[in-house]
N, C-alpha and C positions, 0 to 999 in steps of 0.2 A: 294283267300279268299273272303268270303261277309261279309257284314253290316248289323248285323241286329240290329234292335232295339228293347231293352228290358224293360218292367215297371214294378215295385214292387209294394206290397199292400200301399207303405210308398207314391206312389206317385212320383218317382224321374225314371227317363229316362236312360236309361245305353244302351250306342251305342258301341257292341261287335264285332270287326271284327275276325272269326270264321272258319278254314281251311272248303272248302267245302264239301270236301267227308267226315272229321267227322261231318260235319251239317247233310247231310245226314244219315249218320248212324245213330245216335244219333236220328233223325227225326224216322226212322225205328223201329230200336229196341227199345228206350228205351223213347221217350217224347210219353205221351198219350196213352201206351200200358200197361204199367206198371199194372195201376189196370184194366184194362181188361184181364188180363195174370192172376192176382193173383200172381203176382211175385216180387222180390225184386233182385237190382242190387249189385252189387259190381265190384270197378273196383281200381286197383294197380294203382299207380303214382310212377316212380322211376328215378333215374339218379343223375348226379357229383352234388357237390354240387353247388350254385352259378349257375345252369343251369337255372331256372325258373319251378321249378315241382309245387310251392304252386300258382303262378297266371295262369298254364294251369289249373289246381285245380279249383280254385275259379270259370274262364271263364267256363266251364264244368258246374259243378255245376249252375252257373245262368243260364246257358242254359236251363238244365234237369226242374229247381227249381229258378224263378224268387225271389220269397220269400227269399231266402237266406240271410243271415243276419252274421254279427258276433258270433252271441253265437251258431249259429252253425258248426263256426272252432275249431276243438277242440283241444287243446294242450295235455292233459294229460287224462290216461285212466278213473280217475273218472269222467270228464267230459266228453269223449265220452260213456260211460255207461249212464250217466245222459241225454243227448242228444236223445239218441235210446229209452229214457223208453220217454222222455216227446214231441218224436217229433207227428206231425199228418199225414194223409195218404197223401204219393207221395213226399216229403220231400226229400232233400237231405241234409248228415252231411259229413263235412270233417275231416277226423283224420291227423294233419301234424306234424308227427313223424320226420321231415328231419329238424325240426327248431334245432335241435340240431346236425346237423352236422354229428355227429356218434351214430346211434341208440344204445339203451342197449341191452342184451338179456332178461334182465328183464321185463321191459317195452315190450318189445316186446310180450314176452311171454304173460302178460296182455290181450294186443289186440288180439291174436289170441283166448285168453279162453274168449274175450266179444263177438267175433263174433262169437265160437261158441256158448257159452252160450245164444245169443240173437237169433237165427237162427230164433226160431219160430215166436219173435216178431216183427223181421226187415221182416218177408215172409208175417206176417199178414198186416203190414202199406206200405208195397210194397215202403221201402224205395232205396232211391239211396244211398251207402256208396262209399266214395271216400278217399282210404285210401294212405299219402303221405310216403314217406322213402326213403331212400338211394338206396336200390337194394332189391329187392323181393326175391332175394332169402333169407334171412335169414329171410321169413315168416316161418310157421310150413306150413308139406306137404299140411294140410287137407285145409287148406284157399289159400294155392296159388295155388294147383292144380284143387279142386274141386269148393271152393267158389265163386270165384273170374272171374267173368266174361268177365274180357279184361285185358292189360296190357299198360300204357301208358308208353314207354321209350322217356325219355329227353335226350338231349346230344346237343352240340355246335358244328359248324364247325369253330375251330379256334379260333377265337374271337367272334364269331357270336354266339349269343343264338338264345332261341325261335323255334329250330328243335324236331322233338317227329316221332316215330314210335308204331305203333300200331300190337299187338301178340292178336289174338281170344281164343279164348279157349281152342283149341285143340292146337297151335301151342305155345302158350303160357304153357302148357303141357309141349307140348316136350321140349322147352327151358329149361324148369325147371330137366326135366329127363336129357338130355343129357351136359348141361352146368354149375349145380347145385355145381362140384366141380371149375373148373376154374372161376364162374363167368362169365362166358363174354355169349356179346349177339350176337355171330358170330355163323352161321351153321344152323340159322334155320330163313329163310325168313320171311318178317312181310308181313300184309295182307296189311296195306298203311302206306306211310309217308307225313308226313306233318306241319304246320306253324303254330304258334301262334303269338303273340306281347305281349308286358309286361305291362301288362292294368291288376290291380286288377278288379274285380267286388262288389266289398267291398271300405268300405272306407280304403284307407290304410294306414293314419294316427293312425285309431284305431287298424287295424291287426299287426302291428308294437309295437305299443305298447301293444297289448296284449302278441305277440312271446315276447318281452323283460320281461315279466313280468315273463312266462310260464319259461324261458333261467332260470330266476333268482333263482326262484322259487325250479329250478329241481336241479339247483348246492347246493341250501341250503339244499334243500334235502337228496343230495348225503353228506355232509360232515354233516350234524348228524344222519344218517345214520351210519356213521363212527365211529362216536362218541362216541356213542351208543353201536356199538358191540365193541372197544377198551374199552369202561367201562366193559361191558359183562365180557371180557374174562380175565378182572382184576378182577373182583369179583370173580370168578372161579377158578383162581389163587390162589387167599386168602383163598380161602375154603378149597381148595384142601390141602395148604402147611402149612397155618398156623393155621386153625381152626377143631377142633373136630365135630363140629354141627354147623348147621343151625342157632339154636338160640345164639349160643355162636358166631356166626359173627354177628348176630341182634345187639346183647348187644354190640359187638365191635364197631358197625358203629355207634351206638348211643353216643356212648365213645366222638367221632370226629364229630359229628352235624350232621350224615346223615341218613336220614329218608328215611331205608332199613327194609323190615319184613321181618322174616324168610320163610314168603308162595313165596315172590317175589324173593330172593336168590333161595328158592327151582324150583322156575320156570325156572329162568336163567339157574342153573345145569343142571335141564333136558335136556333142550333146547340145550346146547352145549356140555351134558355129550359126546352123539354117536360119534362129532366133534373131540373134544378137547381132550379127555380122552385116546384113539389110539397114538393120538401125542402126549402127555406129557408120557406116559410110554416109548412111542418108544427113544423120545429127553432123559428121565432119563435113559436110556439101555444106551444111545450113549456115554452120559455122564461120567456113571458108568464105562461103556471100557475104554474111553480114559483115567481118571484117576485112572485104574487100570495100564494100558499099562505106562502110565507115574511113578508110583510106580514101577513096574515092571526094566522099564529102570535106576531108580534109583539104588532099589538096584542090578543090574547086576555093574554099574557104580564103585558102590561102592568093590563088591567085587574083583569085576577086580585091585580095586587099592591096596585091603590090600594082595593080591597075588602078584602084583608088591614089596611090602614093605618086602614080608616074602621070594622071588628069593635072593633080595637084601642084605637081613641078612644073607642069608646062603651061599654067596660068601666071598672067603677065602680074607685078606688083606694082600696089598704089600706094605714091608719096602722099602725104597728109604735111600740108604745109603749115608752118606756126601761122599764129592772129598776128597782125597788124596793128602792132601799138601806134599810139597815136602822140604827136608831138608836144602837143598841148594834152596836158593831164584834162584839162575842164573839157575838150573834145569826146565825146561819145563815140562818134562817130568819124572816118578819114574824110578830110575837105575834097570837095569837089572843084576840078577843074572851072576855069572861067572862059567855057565858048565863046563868050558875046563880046569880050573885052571890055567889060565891064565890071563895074564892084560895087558893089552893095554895103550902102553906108547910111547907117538908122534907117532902114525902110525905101531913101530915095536914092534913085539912078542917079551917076555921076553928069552923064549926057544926057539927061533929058529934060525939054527945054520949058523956061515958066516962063509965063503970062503976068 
């Protein structure tokens, strides 16, 4: 690594120790050629979180662009839009999209329609974009295969931060073609690797509190956001179920203190009719089966049971006759008839004849 020494228009000395072979590159391609080229850079920062992508960022950037400042880190897409329209020639802007941990696709999406959407004016001011995130691939193809001029990978050995390998153009390509599904950055060699230290080039007293601000900011965002379409799709609800017309939910909301017109319900419908309107038929279908099937099982229930009642009635009944007392209490058992006409008297036969 070397030492170089840095000074801003503000006057203040920034002593950067800076892996040498990206000094050299860097020296190469991109400090002092920029507006000689007529060209504008762009270059990915990615890797785990907690790795150090936003102060290899920062170091980078002061390198390219001593001027670098705060207000040109930028947290959120209106302020790297705002950035790119008010920077000046040879400038470098940071977008650090990884202060959040887990990028959106939403967000995401944003920055890819600002970098294309600024092509012509980020190629006119020959600026340097330094855009930070989790992992490039989940950039759109057109910015990470063709934009995007290098590929800075972050990663730790161990407990060890401050490691980075570097993909060119072409191999940063193929990375993206061949490893786009798994993710990973194995099977396709980097042009070098190399070291950083954990040294903002920013105050970072203030980059800290600005990321804490941007953090706070985007979660407030995200939950009215929510808020918002849960109101949405209650209003829609109401329209749908309980009300005839637009105006006739106007006059409803007014009923209850809320200051609704019927052009802004109409808006909402629209808005969510394509949505919502597919599901709520399909959920009323689902609905209508089951409690037809439940009716259904009812009456099968029921008539199963007045066939059980009418088997029942049309089975004959059986007398159960009382016991047979006997005349004589000492009898156990009712006397037996006298087939033979005879009677049994101590053991011998009346008629039968002795010797």
């Amino acid at each position: 690594m070397v030492v170089v020494e840095i000074k801003d228009p503000y006057g203040k000395a920034w002593h950067l120790y800076i892996d040498g072979v990206l000094k050299a590159n860097l020296d190469k391609y991109v400090v002092g050629r920029l507006t000689k080229t007529d060209d504008d850079v762009v270059f990915i920062i990615d890797g785990p979180e907690r790795s150090g992508k936003s102060t290899l960022a920062t170091q980078i950037a002061k390198y390219v662009d001593p001027s670098l400042n705060i207000d040109r880190i930028c947290m959120t897409p209106d302020e790297f839009r705002t950035a790119i329209e008010n920077a000046k020639h040879g400038q470098c802007i940071i977008y650090d999209e990884a202060f959040t941990g887990l990028s959106s696709r939403r967000t995401l999406s944003e920055v890819n329609h600002i970098i294309t959407q600024m092509f012509m004016e980020m190629g006119q001011k020959n600026l340097v974009v330094i855009v930070v995130l989790p992992t490039f691939f989940m950039l759109d193809k057109y910015v990470a295969l063709f934009r995007a001029r290098g590929l800075f990978h972050v990663y730790r050995k161990g407990t060890r931060k401050g490691f980075f390998m570097y993909f060119n153009a072409e191999r940063k390509r193929l990375l993206y073609l061949k490893n786009y599904k798994t993710m990973s950055y194995k099977g396709v060699r980097s042009n070098f690797k190399g070291r950083f230290l954990g040294k903002y080039m920013v105050d970072e007293a203030e980059y800290r509190a600005k990321k804490k601000k941007a953090l706070e900011e985007k979660w407030t965002d995200k939950r009215e956001m929510k808020y918002i379409e849960q109101r949405n799709k209650l209003i829609y609800m109401i329209w749908r179920e309980f009300c005839k017309s637009k105006r006739e939910m106007e006059t409803l909301c007014n009923v209850y203190g809320v200051n609704l017109t019927a052009r802004a319900i109409s808006t909402i419908v629209e808005n969510l009719y394509p949505t919502l309107e597919p599901y709520a038929v399909k959920k009323k279908r689902e609905m209508l089966a089951e409690q037809k099937m439940k009716e259904q099982i009812k009456s099968r229930i029921a008539k199963e049971r007045s066939k059980i009642k009418e088997e029942l009635a049309k089975e004959p009944s059986f007398e159960v006759n009382e016991p047979v007392q006997a005349e004589n209490p000492d009898e156990t058992s009712p006397k037996m008839p006298d087939y033979w006409g005879t009677s049994q008297k101590n053991g011998i036969l009346d008629n039968e004849i002795t010797t």
